[in-house]
N, C-alpha and C positions, 0 to 999 in steps of 0.2 A: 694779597690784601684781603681782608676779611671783614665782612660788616654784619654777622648773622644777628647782631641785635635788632636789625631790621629786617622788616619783610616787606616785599612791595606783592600790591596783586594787580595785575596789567587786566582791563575792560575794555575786548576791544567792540565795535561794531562790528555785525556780522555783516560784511561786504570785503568782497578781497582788497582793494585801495586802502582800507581800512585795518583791515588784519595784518596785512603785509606792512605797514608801517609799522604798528606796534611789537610787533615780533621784531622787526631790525631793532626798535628803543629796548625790546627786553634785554635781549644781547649785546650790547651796552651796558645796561646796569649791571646787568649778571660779572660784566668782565672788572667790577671791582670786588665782586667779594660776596654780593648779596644777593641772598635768595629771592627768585622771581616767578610768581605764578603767575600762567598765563592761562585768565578764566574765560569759557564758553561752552555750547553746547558740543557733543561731541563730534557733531558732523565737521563745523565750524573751525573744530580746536584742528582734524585731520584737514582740510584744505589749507589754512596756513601752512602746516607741516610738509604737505606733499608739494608746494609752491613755491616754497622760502630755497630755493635754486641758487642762489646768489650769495647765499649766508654760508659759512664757514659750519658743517653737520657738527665739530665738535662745540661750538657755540650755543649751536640749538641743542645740542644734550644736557645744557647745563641747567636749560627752562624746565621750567616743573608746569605742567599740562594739567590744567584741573576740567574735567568736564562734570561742568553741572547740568542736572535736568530740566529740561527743555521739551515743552508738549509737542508733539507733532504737530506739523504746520505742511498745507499744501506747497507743491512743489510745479507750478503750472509750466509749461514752457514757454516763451519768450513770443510776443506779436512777431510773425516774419514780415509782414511789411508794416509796420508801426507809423502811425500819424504824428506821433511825439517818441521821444527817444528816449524820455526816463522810464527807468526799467521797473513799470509798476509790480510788473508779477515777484518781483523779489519782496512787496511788503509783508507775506503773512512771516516770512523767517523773523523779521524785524518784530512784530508785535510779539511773539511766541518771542523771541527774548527780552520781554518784559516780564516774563516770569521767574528769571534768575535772582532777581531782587533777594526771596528769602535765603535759596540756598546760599548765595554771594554771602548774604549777612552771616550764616551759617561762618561759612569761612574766615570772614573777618574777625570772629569773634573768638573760634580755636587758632588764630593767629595772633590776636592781641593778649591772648594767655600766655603765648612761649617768647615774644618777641617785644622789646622794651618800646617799639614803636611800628605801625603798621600803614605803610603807604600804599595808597588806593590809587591808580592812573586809571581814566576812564576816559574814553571818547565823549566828544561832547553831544553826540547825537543818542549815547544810550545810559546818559548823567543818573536819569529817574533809578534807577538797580543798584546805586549805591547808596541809597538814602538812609542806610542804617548806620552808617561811617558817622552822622551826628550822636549817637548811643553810644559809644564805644570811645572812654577818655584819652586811650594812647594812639587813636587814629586819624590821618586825615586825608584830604583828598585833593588831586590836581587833575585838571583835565590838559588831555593831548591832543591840538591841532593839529588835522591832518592836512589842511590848505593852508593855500600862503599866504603870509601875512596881509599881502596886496588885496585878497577876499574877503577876507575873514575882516577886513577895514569895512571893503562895502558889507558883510552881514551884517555886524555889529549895530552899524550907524543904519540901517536898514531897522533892523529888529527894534532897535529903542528909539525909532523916527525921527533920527534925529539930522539935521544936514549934514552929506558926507562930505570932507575937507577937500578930498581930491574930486578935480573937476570930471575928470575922465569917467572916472566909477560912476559919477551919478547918471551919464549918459548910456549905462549899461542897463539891459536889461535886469528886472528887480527877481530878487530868488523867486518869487514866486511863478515866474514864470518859465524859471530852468527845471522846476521840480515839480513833482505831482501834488494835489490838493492833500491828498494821505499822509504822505513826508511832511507834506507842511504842518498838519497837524499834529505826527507823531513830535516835532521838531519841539512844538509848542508844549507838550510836556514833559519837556527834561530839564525844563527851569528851576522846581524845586530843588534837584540835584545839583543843576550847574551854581544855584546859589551857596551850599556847601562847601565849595573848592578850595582852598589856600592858593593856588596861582594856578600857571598858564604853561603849558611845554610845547613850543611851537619847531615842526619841523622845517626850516627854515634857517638860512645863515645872516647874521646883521652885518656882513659884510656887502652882502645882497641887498636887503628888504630892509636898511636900517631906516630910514623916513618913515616908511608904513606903520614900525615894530613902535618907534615912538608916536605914531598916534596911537596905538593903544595904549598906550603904559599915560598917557594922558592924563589929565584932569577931564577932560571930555568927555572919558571911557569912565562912567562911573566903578566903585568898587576897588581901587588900589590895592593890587592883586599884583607879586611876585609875577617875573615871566622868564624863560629862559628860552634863548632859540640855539638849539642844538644840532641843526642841519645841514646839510642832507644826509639823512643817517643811511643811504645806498653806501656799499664798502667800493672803494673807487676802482679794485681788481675784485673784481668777484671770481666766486669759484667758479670753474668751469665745469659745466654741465656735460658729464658723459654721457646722458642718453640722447644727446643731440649732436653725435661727433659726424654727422651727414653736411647739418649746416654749416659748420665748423671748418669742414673739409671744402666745400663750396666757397666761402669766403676767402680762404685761405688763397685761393687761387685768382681770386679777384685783386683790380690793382686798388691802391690806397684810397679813400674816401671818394669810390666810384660807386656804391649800391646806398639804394633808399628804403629803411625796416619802415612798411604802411602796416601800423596797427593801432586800434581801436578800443583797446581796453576788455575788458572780464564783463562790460554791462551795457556793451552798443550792440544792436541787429544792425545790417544792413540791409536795406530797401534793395529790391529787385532791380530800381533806376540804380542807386548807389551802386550797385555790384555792378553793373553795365559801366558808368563811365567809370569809376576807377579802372576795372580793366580794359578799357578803352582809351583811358589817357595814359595809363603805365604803357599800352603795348605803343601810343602813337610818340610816345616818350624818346624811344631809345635807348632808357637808361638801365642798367641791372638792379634789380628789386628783390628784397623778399618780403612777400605780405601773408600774414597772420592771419587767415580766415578761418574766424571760430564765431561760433551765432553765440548770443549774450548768456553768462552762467546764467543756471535756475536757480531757486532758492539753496537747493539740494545738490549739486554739480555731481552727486554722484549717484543719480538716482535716474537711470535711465542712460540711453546714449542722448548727445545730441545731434539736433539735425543738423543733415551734412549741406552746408551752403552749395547750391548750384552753380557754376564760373557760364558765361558765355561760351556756346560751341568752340572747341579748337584751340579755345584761348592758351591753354598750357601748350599746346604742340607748336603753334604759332611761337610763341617768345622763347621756349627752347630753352639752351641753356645759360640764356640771361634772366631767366628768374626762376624763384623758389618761391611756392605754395605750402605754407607750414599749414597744417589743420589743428593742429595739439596746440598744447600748451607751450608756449614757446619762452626763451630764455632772454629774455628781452633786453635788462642790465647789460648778457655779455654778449649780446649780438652790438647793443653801441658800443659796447668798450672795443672793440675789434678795430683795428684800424683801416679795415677797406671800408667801414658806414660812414659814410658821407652825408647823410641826413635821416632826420624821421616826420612822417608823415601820419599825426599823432593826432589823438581826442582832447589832448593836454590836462587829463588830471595829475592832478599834483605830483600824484607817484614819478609818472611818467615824463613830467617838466624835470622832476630832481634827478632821474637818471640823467636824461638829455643833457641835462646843465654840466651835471657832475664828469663826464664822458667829453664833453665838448664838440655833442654833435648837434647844428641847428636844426630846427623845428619845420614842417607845413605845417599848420594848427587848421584844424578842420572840429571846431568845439561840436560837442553832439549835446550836453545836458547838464545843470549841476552849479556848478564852478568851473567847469570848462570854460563858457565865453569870457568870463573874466581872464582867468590862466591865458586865453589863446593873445589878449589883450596885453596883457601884462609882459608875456614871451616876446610879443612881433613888435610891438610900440615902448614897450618902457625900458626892457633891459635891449632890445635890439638882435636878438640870436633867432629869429624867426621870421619866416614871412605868412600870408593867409591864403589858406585854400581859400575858404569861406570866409567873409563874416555873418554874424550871426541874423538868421532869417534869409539868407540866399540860397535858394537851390543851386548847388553843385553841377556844373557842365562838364563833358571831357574835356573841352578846352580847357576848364578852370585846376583839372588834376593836371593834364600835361604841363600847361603854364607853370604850374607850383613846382614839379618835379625836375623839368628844365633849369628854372632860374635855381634853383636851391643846388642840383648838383654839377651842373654847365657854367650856370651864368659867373664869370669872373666880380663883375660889378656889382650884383643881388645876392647871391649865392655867398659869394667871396667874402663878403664884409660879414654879413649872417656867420659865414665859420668863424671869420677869423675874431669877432664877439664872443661866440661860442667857444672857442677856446682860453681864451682870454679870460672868461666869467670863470670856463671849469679851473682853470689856476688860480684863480680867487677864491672859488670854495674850497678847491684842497688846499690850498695853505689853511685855510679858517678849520680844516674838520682834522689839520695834524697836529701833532704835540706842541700846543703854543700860542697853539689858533682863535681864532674868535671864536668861534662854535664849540671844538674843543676846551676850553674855559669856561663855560657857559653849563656845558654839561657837569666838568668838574662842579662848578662854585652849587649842580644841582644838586649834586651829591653831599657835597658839604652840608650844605640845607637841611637837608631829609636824616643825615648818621647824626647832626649835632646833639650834641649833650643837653 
């Protein structure tokens, strides 16, 4: 199938949660026909690429990589014991891509020369860089939400002050105090942008989040804006990662949903306390684990080694060979899809909920910043496939890991019902993202949209 009358140019945020979802949606659209660049600076464009492990390589060959210029921007390393956990050192990459604006327009504009119409997809956090897309008559632009819909209800209704419908959200802490003063403000100017949009492309299935999806699509939600929820765009067998056939082989030997993946994401430190009890509740546990221990990317992730987290004396010899210490980059999709993970012991951004979801493995939600405390809410409380480390403003005890890792992969009653949710929701979204599906539909009827005559 062929649509080369169209071009779309993918904008994503320079943050991995961010990159990595747009890169799965390019590959998607790509697999109808159309050409798909995917625009940033060059550092930016290689970590998607060297990360995107779970995607299909002849998929990603199909994306067209445009690196545009991009000032240099410091690359500080990450607070080792941070007092708040949003990861301010990553803001100078973000403000230094506010300068993609011209060249972007650049592009758009040698694209709406060869191509009878040119779609813009941008993050809604870095809206302000396509503001040229109002100039250009055969162009237009949609923003891609990279949280769930469940959030993105308290932002919205949050940002335009207005009372949020669902009770629970408003009991949540308000963004402003999940993110740093800088976000808040860089946040504040992508309005001019985000008011250019033609609609909404939310990773998210309405088989899931359909209540939430129609408050936005509301009268309430000013702006009557197209929306399509296309979700979870994870591929439900991801490819498997060869340069990790260590873990692999590990697993393999483990019995069936007896081990817990504890990781944290690309933008959490851990506290020196946090590294103490998690490995003090894993080893008081019992249980087989592999945990992800990697201090928070830099602006640059490849600009320098990073430091090597310190573990407790012994602690690896001690647990032996019930658990794995990954330090890399790890292959997260196909460590859940595996059938001996039994649980995850997660930060809950979004990413990392739509794997868990998709996979059907439940959740310990331990939110660090962001949209996490929402997500960890929305996991343990609304859909039911999760329980809580924390909630949000508790310091963490080993008891409170132990406790979590117990009930999630022992407890029959706690645990039990948590999977068996968990499985349950993941066969709701894979019927929704196969041929037929709700989400699948969703994407088509986008497509439709965007090639119409």
């Amino acid at each position: 199938m062929g649509n080369e009358e169209i071009s779309v140019i993918m904008v994503p945020f320079p943050a991995q949660g961010h990159l990595n979802q747009m890169l799965q949606f390019s590959c998607h659209i790509s697999s109808y026909g159309i050409p798909v660049h995917y625009v940033g600076s060059a550092i930016f464009n290689r970590q998607a690429r060297l990360r995107a492990k779970a995607l299909n390589p002849t998929d990603i060959d199909k994306i067209i990589f445009q690196d545009l210029p991009v000032p240099p921007f410091a690359s500080p390393p990450p607070f080792p014991n941070p007092t708040k956990k949003f990861p301010t050192h990553i803001q100078p990459a973000w403000d230094a891509a506010m300068s993609m604006a011209a060249p972007l327009g650049d592009l758009m504009r040698s694209q709406a020369l060869k191509h009878r119409r040119v779609i813009v997809i941008h993050d809604p956090l870095i809206a302000s860089v396509v503001r040229d897309v109002a100039t250009i008559p055969n162009a237009e632009s949609y923003a891609f939400i990279c949280i769930s819909a469940f959030c993105q209800v308290k932002f919205i209704t949050e940002m335009m002050g207005i009372t949020c419908p669902v009770p629970r959200l408003r009991e949540l802490p308000p963004v402003s105090d999940t993110i740093s003063e800088e976000l808040y403000s860089f946040i504040g100017l992508q309005d001019e942008g985000m008011a250019l949009r033609s609609g909404d492309i939310i990773n998210t299935c309405r088989s899931v989040e359909g209540p939430f999806l129609e408050i936005l699509e509301s009268k309430e939600i000013p702006g009557d804006l197209k929306s399509w929820a296309v979700g979870p765009l994870i591929p439900v067998k991801p490819s498997k990662s060869e340069s990790h056939n260590e873990i692999f082989k590990w697993l393999d030997k483990q019995d069936p949903r007896s081990v817990i993946l504890v990781s944290f994401g690309t933008t959490t430190t851990l506290t020196d306390h946090e590294l103490q009890v998690i490995a003090e509740g894993l080893e008081r546990s019992g249980q087989k684990f592999i945990w992800v221990l990697r201090e928070a990317d830099k602006a640059n992730v490849f600009d320098g080694e990073a430091r090597r987290v310190e573990l407790p004396e012994g602690f690896e010899e001690r647990v032996g060979e019930r658990g794995v210490v990954v330090r890399e980059w790890a292959p997260q999709p196909e460590i859940l899809a595996h059938p001996s993970t039994g649980g995850f012991m997660s930060h809950c951004g979004w990413n990392s909920c739509n794997e868990s979801i998709k996979m059907g493995v439940p959740i310990a939600a331990w939110p660090m910043h962001s949209d996490q405390p929402t997500n960890a809410v929305f996991v343990t409380e609304i859909l039911k496939v999760g329980l809580p480390v924390r909630r949000w403003g508790e310091v963490v005890t080993v008891e409170m890991v132990e406790d979590a890792v117990r009930r999630l992969i022992e407890s029959e009653e706690e645990g039990g019902e948590a999977r068996k949710k968990a499985e349950e929701l993941a066969a709701v979204v894979r019927r929704a993202t196969e041929e037929g599906g709700a989400s699948r539909l969703e994407l088509g009827a986008f497509i439709s949209h965007i090639t119409r005559q």
